[in-house]
N, C-alpha and C positions, 0 to 999 in steps of 0.2 A: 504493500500500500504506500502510493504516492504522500512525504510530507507535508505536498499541498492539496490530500484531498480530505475534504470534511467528513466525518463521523457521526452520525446520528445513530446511538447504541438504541436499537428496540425493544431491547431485550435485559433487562438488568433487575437486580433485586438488591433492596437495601433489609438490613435484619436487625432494628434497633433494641435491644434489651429493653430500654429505657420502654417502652410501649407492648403491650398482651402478646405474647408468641402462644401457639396451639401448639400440641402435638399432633404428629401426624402417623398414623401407624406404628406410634412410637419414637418415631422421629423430632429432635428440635435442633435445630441450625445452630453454627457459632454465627458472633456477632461479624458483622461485617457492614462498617456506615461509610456516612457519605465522604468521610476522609478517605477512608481507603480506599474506597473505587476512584476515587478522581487520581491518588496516588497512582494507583495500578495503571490506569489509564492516561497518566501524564506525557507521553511518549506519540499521543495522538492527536488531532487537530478535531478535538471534539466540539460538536457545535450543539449538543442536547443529547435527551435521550428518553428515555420510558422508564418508570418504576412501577417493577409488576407485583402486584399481591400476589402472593403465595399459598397454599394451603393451611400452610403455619402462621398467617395473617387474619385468617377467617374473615370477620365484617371489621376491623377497627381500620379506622380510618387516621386514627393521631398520629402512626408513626408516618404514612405519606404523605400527610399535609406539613409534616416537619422535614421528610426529606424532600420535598418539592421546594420547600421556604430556602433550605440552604443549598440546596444545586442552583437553584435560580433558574431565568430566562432562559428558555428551548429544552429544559426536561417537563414531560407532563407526566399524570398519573394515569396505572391501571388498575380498577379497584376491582372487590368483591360487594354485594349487596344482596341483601336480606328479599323477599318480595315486601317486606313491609316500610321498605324506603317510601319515603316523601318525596314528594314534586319538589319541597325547598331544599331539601339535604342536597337531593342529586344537583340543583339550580348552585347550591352553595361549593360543593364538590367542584363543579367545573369554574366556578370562576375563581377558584385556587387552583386551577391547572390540572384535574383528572380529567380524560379525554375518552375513556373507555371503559368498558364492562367485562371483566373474566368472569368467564366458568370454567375451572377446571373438573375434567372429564375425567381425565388421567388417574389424579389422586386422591380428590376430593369428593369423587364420590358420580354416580349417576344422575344428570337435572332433567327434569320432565322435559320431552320436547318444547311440551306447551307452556311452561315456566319458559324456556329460558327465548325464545320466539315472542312471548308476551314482552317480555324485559327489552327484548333487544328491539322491537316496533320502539317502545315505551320511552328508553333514553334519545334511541334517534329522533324521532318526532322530540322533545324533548329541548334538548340541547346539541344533540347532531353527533353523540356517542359510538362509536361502534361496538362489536362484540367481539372478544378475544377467544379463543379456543383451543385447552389444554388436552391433547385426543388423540389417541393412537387411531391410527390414517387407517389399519382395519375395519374401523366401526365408520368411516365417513358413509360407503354404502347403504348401510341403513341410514344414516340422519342425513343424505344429501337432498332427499325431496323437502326434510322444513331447514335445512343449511342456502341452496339456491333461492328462499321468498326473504330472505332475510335483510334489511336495509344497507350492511355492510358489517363487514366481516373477516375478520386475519384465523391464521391457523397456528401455533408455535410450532419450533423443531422441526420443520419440515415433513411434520405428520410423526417422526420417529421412525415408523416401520416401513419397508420394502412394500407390505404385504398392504395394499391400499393405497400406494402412492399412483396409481393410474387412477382413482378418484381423485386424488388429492391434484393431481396435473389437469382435469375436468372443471374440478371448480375452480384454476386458477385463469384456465382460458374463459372462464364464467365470470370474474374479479374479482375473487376473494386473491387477499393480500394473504402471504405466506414467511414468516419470520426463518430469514437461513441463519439457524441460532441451536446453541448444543448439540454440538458435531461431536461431542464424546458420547452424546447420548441414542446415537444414529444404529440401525443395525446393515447400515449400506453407504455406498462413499456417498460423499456430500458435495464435491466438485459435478460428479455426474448428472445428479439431482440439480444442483443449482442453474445449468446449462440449460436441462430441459425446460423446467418451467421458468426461465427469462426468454426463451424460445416461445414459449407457450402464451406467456405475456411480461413483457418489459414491464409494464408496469408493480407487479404483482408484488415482490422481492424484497424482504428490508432487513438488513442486518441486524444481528443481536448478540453479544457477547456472552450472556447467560451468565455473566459473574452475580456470585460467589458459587455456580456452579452446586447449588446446592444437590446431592447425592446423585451426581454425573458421574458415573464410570471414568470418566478422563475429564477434566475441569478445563474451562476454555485457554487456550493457547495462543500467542501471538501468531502461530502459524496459521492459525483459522482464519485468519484476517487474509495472511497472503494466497492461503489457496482459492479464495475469492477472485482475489484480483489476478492468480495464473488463470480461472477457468474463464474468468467472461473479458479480459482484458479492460485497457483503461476508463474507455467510456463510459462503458457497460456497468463498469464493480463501481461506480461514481452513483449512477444511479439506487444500486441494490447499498451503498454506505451512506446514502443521507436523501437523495432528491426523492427518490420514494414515498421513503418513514415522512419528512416534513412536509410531505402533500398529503399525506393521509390524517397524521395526528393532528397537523394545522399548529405546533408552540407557538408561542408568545414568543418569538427570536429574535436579540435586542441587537 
């Protein structure tokens, strides 16, 4: 990666003690704030980024209105939410900088189609939210008939799995935006993968570092970034490191 190309991390999680962590199948994170990711990442020309709630975040919302407060201008939020949010909270939430709605699939459990379909009409009309998707790319076949009505829409990890990824390259010719993010967490190369669906649709594509790597088989690498930019060359990996992610999130970019 060029040191003159800008960075927009999709993909990032901040874990402040200081604010509720859950267990997760037994699972609870070490700390990892907003010093150290910017540390970790001093080496790049970052121009924002996304903080994503996590499983181990459940619905609390104080530690990313704290870490959005100190990263500043061009990181926004991705939260979790309850069905029994308010019209004001979610109104309140984005104009402190949360931009999106997760559900994780993955680890957090099963959401009703029609939960998470409701939710995701609901912020859009709304405030113009999208929906995040934490989901092994096997089960996209089943949820692709209520995944295609949905107002907008990203996927994590590149789906994860092999077994699914020719859905996962359907709905991205379709415009769902797809995070090339946790490449330790892949069960297939991720250069390959990234080819096809920037083939599939240039638009599609947005970077994500997935630091602190939380319980990745291989935690993200500075080489992730380069085999980016070997597979789709300079223009291309320009697109999939920032102009993408900041047409879709929309930050506050000072």
């Amino acid at each position: 990666m060029s040191a003159t190309t800008r960075l927009f991390d999709s993909h990032l999680h901040i874990i402040d003690p200081r604010f509720p962590l859950v267990r997760n199948h037994g699972y609870l994170p070490e700390p990892f704030g907003c010093d150290e990711y910017l540390r970790r990442m001093a080496d790049y020309r970052l121009c924002g980024g996304a903080v994503v709630s996590g499983s181990f975040h459940a619905f609390d919302q104080g530690y990313l209105l704290a870490a959005l407060k100190t990263l500043g201008p061009g990181f926004v939020g991705v939260t979790q939410l309850p069905p029994t949010a308010s019209d004001a909270q979610i109104v309140r939430l984005h104009a402190a900088g949360v931009r999106a709605l997760r559900f994780n699939l993955y680890r957090g459990g099963p959401a009703s189609l029609e939960y998470l379909a409701y939710m995701a009409h609901r912020v859009y009309a709304l405030v113009g939210w999208h929906v995040e998707l934490y989901v092994d790319a096997a089960e996209l076949a089943q949820l692709s008939a209520t995944l295609v009505r949905l107002p907008a829409l990203s996927i994590d990890h590149l789906g994860l799995r092999q077994a699914g990824f020719a859905d996962l390259l359907r709905l991205a010719e379709r415009g769902v935006k797809v995070k090339a993010s946790g490449f330790g967490r892949l069960d297939f190369d991720a250069p390959q993968a990234i080819v096809a669906l920037y083939q599939a649709n240039p638009d599609c594509l947005m970077f994500g570092t997935d630091l602190p790597s939380t319980r990745a088989p291989l935690p993200f690498q500075d080489r992730h970034i380069d085999l980016v930019s070997a597979a789709l060359g300079p223009a291309a990996a320009a697109r999939v490191f920032s102009e993408n992610a900041i047409a879709f999130y929309k930050p506050a970019l000072s």
